[in-house]
C-alpha positions as CSV (number, residue, x, y, z in Angstrom):
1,X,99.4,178.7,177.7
2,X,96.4,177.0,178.4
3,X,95.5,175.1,174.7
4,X,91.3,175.8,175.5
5,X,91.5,179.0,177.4
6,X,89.7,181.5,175.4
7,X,91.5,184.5,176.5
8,X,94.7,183.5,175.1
9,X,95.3,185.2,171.5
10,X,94.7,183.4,168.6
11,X,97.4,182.4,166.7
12,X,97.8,183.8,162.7
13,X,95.8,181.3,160.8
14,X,93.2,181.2,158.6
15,X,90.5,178.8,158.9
16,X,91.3,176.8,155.7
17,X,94.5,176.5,157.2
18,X,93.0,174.8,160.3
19,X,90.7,172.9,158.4
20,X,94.1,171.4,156.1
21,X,95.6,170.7,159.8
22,X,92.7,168.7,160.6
23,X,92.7,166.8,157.3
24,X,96.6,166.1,157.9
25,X,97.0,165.6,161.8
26,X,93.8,164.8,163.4
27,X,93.9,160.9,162.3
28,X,97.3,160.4,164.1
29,X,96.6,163.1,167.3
30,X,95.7,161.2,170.4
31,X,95.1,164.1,172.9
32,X,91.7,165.1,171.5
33,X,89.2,165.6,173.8
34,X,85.2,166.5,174.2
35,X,84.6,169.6,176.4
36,X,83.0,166.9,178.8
37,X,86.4,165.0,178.6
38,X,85.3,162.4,176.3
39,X,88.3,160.8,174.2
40,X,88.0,160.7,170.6
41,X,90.4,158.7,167.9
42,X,89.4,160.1,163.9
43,X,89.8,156.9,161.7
44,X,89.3,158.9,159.0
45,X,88.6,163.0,159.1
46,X,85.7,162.9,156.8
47,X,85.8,164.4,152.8
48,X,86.6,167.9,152.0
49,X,82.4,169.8,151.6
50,X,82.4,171.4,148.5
51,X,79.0,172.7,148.6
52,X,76.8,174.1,151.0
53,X,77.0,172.7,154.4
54,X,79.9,171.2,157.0
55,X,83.8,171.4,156.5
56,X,84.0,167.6,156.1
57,X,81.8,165.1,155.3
58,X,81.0,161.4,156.5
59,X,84.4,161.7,158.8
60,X,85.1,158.3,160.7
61,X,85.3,159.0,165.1
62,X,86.0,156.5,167.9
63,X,84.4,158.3,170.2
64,X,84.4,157.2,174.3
65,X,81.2,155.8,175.8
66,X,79.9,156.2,172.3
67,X,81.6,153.6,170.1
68,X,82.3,154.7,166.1
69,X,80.3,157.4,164.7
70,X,79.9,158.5,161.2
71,X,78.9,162.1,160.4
72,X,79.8,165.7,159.2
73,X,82.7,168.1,160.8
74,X,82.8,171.7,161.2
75,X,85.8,173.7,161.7
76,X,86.1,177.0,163.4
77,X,88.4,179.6,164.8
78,X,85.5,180.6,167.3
79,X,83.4,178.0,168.5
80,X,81.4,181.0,168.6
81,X,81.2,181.4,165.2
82,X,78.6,178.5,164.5
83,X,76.4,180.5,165.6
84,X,77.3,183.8,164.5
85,X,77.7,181.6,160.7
86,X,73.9,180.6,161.1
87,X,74.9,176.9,161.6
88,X,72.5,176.8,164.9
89,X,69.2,177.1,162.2
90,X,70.4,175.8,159.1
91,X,69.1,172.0,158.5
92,X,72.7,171.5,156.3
93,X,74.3,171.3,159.4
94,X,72.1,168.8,161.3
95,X,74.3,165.8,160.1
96,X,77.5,167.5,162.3
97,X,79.1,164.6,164.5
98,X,81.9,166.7,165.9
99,X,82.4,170.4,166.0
100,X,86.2,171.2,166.2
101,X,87.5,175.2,166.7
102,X,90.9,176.8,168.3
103,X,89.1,178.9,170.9
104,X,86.6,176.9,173.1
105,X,84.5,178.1,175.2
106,X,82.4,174.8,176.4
107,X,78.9,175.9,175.4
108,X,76.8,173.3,173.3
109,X,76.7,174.4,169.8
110,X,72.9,173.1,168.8
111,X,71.9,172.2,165.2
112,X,68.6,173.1,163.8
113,X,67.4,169.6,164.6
114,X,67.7,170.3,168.4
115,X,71.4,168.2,168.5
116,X,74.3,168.8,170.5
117,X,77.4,168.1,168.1
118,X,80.2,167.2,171.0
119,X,83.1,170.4,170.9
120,X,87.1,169.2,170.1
121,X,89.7,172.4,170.9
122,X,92.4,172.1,168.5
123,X,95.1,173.8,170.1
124,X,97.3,170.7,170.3
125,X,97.3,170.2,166.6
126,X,99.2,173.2,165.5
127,X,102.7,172.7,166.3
128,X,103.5,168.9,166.5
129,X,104.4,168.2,162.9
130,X,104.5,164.4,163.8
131,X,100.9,164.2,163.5
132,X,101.5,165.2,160.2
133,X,99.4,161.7,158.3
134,X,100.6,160.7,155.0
135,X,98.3,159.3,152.3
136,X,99.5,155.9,152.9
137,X,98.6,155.9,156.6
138,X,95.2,157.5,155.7
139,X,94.6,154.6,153.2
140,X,95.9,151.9,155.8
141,X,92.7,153.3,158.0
142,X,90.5,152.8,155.2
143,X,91.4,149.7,154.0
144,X,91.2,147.6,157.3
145,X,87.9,149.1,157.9
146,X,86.9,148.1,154.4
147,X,88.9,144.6,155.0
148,X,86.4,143.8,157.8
149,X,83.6,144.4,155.2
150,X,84.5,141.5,153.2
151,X,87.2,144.1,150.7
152,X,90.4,142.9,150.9
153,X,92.6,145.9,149.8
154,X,93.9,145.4,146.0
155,X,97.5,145.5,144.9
156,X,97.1,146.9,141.6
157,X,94.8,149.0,139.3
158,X,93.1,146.2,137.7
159,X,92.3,144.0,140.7
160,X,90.7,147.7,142.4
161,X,88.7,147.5,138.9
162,X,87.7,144.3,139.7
163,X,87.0,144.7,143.4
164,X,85.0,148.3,142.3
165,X,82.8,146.0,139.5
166,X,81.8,143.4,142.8
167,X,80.9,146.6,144.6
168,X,78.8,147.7,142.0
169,X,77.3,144.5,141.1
170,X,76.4,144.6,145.1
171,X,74.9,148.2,145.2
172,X,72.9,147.3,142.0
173,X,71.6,144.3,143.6
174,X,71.1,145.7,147.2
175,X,68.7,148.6,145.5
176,X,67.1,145.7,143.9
177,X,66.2,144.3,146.5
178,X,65.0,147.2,148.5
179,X,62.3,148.3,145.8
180,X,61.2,144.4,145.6
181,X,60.2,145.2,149.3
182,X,58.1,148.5,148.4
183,X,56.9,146.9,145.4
184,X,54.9,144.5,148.1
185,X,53.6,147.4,150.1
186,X,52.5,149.5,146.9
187,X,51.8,149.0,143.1
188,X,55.2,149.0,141.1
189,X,53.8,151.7,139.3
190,X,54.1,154.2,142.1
191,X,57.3,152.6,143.2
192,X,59.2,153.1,139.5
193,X,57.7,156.9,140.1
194,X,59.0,157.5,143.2
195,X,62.5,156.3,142.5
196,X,62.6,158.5,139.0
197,X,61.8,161.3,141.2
198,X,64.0,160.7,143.8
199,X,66.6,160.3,141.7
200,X,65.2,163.8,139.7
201,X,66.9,165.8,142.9
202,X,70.7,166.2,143.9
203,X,71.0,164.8,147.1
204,X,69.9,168.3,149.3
205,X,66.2,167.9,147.2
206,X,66.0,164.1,147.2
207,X,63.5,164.1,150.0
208,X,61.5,166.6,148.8
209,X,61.0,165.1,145.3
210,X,59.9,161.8,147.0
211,X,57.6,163.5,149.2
212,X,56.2,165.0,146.0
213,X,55.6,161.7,144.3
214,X,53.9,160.4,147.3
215,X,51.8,163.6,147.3
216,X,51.1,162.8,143.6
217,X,50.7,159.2,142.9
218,X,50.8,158.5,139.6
219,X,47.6,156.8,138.6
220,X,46.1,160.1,139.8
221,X,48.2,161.6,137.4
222,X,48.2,159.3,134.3
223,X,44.4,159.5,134.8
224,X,44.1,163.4,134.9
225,X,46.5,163.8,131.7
226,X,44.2,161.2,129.9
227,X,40.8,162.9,130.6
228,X,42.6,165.9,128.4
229,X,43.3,166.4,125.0
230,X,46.7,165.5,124.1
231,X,47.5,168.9,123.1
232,X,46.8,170.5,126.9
233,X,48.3,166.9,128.8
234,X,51.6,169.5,129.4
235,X,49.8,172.1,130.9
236,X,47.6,170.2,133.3
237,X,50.1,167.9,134.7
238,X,52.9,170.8,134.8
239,X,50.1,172.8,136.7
240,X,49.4,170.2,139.1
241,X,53.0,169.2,139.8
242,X,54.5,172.6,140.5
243,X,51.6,174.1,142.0
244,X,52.0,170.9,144.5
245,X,55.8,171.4,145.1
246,X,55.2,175.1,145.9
247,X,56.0,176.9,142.6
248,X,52.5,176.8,141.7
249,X,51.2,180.6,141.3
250,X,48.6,179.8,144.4
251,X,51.6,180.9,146.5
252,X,50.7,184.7,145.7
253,X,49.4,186.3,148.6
254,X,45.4,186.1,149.1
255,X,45.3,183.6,146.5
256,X,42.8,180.4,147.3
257,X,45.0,177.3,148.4
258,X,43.1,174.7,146.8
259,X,44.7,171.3,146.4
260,X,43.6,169.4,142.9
261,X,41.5,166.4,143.5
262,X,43.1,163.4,144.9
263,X,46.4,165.3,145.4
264,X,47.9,166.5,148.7
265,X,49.1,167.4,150.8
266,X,51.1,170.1,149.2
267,X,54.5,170.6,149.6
268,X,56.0,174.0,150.9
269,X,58.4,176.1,148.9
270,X,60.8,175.9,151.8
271,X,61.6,172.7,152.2
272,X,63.8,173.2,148.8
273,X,67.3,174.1,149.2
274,X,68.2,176.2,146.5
275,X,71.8,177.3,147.8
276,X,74.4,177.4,144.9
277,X,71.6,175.4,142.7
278,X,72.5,176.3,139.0
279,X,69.1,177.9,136.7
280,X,69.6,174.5,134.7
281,X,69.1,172.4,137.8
282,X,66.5,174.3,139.2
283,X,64.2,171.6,141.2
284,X,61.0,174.0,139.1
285,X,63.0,172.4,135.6
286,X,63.4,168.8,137.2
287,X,59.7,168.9,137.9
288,X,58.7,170.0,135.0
289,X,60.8,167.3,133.3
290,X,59.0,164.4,135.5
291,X,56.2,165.8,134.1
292,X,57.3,165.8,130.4
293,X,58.6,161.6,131.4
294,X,54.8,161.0,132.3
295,X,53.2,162.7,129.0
296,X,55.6,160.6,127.0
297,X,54.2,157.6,128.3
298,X,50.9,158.3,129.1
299,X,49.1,156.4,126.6
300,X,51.0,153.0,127.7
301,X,52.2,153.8,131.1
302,X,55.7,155.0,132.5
303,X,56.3,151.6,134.0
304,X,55.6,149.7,130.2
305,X,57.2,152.2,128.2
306,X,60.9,152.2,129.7
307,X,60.5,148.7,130.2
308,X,60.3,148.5,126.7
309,X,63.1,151.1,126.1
310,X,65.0,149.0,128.5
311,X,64.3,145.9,126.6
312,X,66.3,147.2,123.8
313,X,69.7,146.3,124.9
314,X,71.5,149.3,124.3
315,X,72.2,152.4,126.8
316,X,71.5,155.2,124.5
317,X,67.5,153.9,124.1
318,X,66.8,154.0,127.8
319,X,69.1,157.4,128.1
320,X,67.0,158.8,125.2
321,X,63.2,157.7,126.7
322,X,64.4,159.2,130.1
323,X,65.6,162.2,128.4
324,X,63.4,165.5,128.1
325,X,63.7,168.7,126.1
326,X,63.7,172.2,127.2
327,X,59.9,173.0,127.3
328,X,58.1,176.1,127.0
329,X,60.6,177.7,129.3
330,X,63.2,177.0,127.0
331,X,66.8,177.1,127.9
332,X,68.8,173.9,128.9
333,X,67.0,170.4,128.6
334,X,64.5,169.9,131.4
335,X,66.6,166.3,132.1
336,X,69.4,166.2,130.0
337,X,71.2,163.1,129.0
338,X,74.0,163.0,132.3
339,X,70.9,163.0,134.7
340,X,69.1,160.1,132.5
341,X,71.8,158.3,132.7
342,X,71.8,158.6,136.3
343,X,68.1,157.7,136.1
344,X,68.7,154.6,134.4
345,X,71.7,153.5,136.6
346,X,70.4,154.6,140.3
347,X,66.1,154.1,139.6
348,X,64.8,152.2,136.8
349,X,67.4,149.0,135.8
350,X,67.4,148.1,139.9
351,X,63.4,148.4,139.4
352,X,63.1,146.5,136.4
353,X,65.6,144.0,138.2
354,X,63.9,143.9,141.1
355,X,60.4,143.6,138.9
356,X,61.8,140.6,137.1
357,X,62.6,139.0,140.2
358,X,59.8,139.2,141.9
359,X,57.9,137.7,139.4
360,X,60.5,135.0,138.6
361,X,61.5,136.0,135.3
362,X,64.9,135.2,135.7
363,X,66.1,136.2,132.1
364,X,64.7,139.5,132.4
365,X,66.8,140.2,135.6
366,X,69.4,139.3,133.9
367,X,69.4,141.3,131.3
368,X,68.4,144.6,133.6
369,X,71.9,143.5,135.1
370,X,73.8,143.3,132.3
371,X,72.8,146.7,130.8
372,X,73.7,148.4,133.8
373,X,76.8,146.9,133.3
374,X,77.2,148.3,130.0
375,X,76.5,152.1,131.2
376,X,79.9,154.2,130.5
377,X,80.9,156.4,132.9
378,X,78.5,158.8,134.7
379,X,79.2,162.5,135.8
380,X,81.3,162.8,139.0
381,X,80.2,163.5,142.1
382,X,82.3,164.4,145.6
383,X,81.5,160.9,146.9
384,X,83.6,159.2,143.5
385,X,86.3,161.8,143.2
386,X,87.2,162.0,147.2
387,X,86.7,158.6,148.0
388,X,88.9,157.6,144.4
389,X,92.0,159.5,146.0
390,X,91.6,158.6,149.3
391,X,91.4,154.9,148.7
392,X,94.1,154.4,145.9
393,X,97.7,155.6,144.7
394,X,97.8,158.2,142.4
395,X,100.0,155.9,139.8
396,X,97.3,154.3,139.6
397,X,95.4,156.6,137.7
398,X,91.3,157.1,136.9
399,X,90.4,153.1,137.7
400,X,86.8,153.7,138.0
401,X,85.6,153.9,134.4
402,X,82.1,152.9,134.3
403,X,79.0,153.7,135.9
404,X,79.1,150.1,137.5
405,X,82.8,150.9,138.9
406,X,81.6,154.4,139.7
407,X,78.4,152.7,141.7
408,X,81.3,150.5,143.4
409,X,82.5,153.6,145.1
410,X,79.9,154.9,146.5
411,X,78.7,151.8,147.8
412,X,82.2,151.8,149.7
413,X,81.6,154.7,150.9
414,X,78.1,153.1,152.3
415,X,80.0,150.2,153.8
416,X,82.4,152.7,155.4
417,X,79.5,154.8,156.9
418,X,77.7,151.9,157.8
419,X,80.9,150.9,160.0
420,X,80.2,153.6,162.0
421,X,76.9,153.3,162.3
422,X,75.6,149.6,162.2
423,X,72.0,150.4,163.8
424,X,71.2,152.2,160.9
């Protein structure tokens, strides 16, 4: 039997069960192979998806004439069924670094982007059980990749507590230092707002919400909500903000598009994603809410107002100021207190930080640094709960148990992709 001939039957699996062969086997296989003949050695076969989008995510290749890669993996039956699934227009597969199926067929399976994601038959994985990888050799992988990173793999719970709190510390700092550069390209004003609003989206709306704050700056907006009474400040900057994201009700049919005054350009409803998006999380609710964060402030500015909550000390003040309620819509809270804290942790203590530092108030940074550090832990995400099991024992238990150790893992996880990929 030829393992890529296309005409020989498929044998009776599912695709989940393929996909568990590739999460087990492909690590140790060395017979995979391009359709152009290409070698290819998986360090590490990427994290389960668990929402829209590829099989596995941020998977490790060696791949020849190429070097290491870092990107998404799709898994098939069919290599025909990429595009019979859509995945040839839908922008949540343009990350794909590797497209792996049973039946081949050696046609280019093209992303939305205009990419070719190279084709791997898997034939050869199905019935050598010696590939079979356990979660110690998986880990090995990790850890000497991590090791030339400057992470020397831990021998117990409390030193990976330790190493995740130096990781933290590191992520914290490195965003620092990255808004210090905006801050000298732009007012700090507009870069606190385009952080908060970044960080307003989960990560398939991240871009859009930054585009948005670009689109509307917020002096613009702090000056159009004070040129109002206080009692319509909600209405007008709601108005302007959803109507620029694409909510607004100028989408109607033969309606006039006309952008507000120093606002633009607008943003099309489109580039949302809105796939498995609960009502609660709705990116209409988030803007809404950055809208609410603006009116609370407007008298003083966002920038000295949570500067002021931050000044405090204490978690729950800054959770509380970045907080809003569920507007006129009702329903769940507009930001409710798991995405403030996210606020606080990701966006406005690096931007305080990085405020302080600039301006050589080294006391201040300090302090930005250690109430980050105080920050329990923050709701899970794929990144922390894959990368927690793939990097430790299970006797180990939950080590990462504060926002700080939480920040640690993901800033692994950068490290790892950045491996792959050190031009980026």
């Amino acid at each position: 039997m030829n393992a890529n001939d296309p005409h020989d039957p498929l044998p009776p699996i599912t695709e989940k069960q393929l996909a568990r062969l590739w999460e087990r086997r492909a690590v140790r296989s060395r017979a995979l192979r391009t359709e152009r003949g290409n070698r290819i050695r998986v360090l590490y076969p990427g994290r389960p998806g668990v929402t829209a989008g590829p099989d596995f995510r941020n998977a490790l290749l060696l791949v020849e004439d190429q070097g290491l890669v870092q990107g998404d993996v799709e898994v098939h039956l069919r290599q025909q069924d990429w595009r019979s699934h859509g995945h040839h227009a839908d922008p949540n597969y343009n990350g794909v670094a590797l497209h792996v199926a049973l039946e081949t067929t050696g046609a280019h399976s093209s992303t939305a982007s205009g990419g070719e994601p190279p084709l791997v038959g898997l034939r050869g994985l199905l019935d050598d059980p010696r590939l079979d990888e356990t979660p110690a050799e998986a880990r090995d992988h990790l850890w000497r990749l991590l090791e030339g990173q400057g992470y020397r793999r831990p021998d117990s719970a409390e030193r990976m507590a330790a190493l995740l709190n130096r990781a933290g510390d590191e992520r914290f700092l490195g965003r620092s230092r990255v808004l210090q550069r905006l801050m000298s390209e732009q007012p700090p004003e507009q870069t606190l707002w385009e952080s908060i609003c970044e960080a307003l989206g989960y990560r398939h709306n991240q871009h859009a919400f930054l585009q948005l704050a670009i689109a509307a700056p917020i002096h613009t907006l702090e000056n159009m909500a004070r040129r109002v009474p206080e009692s319509e400040r909600n209405a007008v900057l709601s108005a302007a903000l959803l109507g620029l994201a694409g909510f607004g009700e100028y989408q109607r049919p033969n309606r006039p598009r006309r952008t507000p005054e120093k606002l633009g350009p607008r943003l099309d409803a489109a580039q949302w994603k809105l796939f498995r998006v609960r009502p609660s999380n709705h990116p209409r609710r988030r803007v809404a809410g950055a809208a609410a964060l603006l009116i609370r402030f407007v008298d003083d500015g966002l920038l000295h107002g949570l500067a002021r909550a931050a000044a405090a000390g204490n978690p729950s003040t800054l959770t509380e100021a970045l907080s809003a309620g569920s507007g006129a819509e009702g329903g769940a809270a507009l930001i409710g207190a798991g995405r403030a804290r996210d606020i606080a942790v990701n966006a406005v203590l690096p931007f305080l930080h990085g405020l302080a530092s600039l301006t050589g108030e080294a006391g201040k940074s300090s302090a930005m640094l250690e109430l980050y550090r105080k920050y329990g832990k923050l709701t899970e995400n794929e990144i922390t709960r894959e990368l927690t099991s793939a990097l430790q024992p299970a006797e180990w238990g939950r080590v990462a148990r504060t926002a700080r150790q939480q920040q640690g893992l993901i800033h692994l996880q950068r490290l790892l992709a950045g491996a792959a990929n050190p031009r980026r």
